[in-house]
N, C-alpha and C positions, 0 to 999 in steps of 0.2 A: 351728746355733741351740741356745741351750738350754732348759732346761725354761720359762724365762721369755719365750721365744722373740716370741710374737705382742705381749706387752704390754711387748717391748722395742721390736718395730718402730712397734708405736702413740706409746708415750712419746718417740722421735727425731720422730714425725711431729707430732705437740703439740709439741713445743719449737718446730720447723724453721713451725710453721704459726704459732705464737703471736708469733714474731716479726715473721714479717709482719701479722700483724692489729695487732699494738702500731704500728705505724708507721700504718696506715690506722686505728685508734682516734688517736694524737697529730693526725691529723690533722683526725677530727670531734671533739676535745675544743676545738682551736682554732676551728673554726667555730662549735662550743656559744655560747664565748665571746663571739663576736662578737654572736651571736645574744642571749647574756644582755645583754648593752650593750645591745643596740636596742629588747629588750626594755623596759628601764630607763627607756631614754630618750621611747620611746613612752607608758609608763607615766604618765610626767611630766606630757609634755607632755597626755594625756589629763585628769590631776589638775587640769593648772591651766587648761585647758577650763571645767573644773565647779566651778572654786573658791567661784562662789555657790551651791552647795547642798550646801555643808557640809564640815568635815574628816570625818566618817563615810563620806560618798559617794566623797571622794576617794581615802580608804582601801579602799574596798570594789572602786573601780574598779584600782585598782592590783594587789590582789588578784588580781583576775579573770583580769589581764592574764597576769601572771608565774603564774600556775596554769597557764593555756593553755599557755605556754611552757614549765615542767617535763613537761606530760605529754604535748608533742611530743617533749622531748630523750628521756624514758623510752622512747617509742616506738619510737626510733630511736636506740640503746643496747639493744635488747632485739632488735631485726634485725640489727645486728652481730654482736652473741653468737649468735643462730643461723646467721648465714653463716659464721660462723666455724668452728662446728662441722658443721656442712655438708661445710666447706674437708677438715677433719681426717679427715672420715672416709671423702670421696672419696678424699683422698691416701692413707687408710692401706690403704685396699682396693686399690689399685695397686702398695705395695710388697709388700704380703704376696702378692696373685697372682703377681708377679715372681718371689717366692722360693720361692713354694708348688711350683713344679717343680723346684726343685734337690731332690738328694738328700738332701741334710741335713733338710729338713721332713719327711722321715721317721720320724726320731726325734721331733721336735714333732707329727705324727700320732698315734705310741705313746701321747705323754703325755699326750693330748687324750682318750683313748678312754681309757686308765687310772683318770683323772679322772670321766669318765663313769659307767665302771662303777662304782669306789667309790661316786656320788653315789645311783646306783641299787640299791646295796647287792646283787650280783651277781645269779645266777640264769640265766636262759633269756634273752636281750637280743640285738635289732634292731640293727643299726647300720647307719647311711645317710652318706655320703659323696657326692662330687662324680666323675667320671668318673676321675680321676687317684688320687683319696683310696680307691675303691673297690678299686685296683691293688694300691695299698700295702697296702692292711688285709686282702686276702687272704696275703698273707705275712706280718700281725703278727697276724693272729687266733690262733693255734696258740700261739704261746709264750706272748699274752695268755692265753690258757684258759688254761695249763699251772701260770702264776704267781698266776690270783683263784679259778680253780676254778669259772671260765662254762663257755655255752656260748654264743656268739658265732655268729650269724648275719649275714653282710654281705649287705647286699640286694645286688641286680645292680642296680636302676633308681638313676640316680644322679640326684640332688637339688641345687637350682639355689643354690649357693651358690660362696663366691670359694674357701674352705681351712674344714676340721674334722671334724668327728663331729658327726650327731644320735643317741643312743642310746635304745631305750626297751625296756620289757618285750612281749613277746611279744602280751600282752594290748592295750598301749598306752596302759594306765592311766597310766604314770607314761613320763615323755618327760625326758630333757639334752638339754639341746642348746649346745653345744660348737663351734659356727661360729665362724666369724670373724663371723659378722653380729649373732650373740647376743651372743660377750665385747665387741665394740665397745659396743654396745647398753648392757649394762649397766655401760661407764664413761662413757655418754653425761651422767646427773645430776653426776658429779664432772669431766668434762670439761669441761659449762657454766658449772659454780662458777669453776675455774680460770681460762676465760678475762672471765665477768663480773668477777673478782675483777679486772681490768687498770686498770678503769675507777677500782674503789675507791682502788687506789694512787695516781691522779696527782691 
């Protein structure tokens, strides 16, 4: 893997996921549809109901109707976009468990913790990992010191996560965290854009 490792396997698993949600969005744009027609038509027929108390009222009832009916389709466009994202980040938590025991996540380990330390601007620094990650980072802690000029503590108690590093200062005033749960996490706000953004296109 390389240094772009985790936000490679996420970005295959948004693609590989957005495809299928585009085919179950085409599918409730087309029932929208139907629903706007019936809407419409309901609308109508309710107008001309009422046609002796006035064009204002019939206006107003018409209104009423097709309001109700936008802020059902919003509602339900807004639980898509989140099972969607849902979808993504189950799936991507599966591929990177997958890969997180090959050897190769070893170096994506390094780079995780490297990153950490820069962020906490070095020093005395905690580091917590998952049962596997705690393996690894007793054999990269040494050359990590050697190259930021820490001192590197791995805990033994391993920490409930899928692949990463939490790092923090000794103190624990200041925390990274460096999971796979955290970088997911915070592409979760451009994730939803992306696939809200499906609905804008058609």
């Amino acid at each position: 893997m390389s240094s772009a490792a985790l936000e490679k396997v996420v970005r295959e698993v948004v693609e590989d996921t957005l495809r299928r949600v585009r085919e179950e969005i085409d599918s409730y744009l087309a029932e929208a549809l139907k629903t706007v027609e019936r809407v419409e038509q309901e609308a109508a027929r309710e107008a001309s109901a009422i046609a002796s108390t006035g064009a204002a009222a019939r206006e107003s009832a018409r209104q009423r109707i097709i309001s109700l009916a936008e802020i059902s389709a919003k509602n339900k466009s807004i639980a898509v976009v989140e099972e969607a994202v849902k979808a993504v980040f189950d799936k991507a938590f599966e591929e990177i468990a997958a890969r997180a025991g090959g050897g190769s996540f070893k170096e994506v380990l390094r780079r995780l913790l490297l990153e950490a330390v820069d962020a906490l601007g070095g020093g005395d620094l905690v580091v917590e990992s998952n049962a596997a990650g705690i393996q690894m980072l007793q054999g990269l802690a040494p050359a990590v010191e050697a190259e930021k000029g820490v001192k590197l503590r791995i805990s033994k108690t391993p920490i409930k996560t899928v692949a990463g590093v939490r790092v923090s200062t000794v103190d624990g005033s200041k925390i990274y965290d460096n999971t796979v749960e955290a970088r997911l996490e915070r592409l979760r706000p451009t994730l939803r854009k992306e696939i809200a953004a499906l609905f804008l296109k058609e």
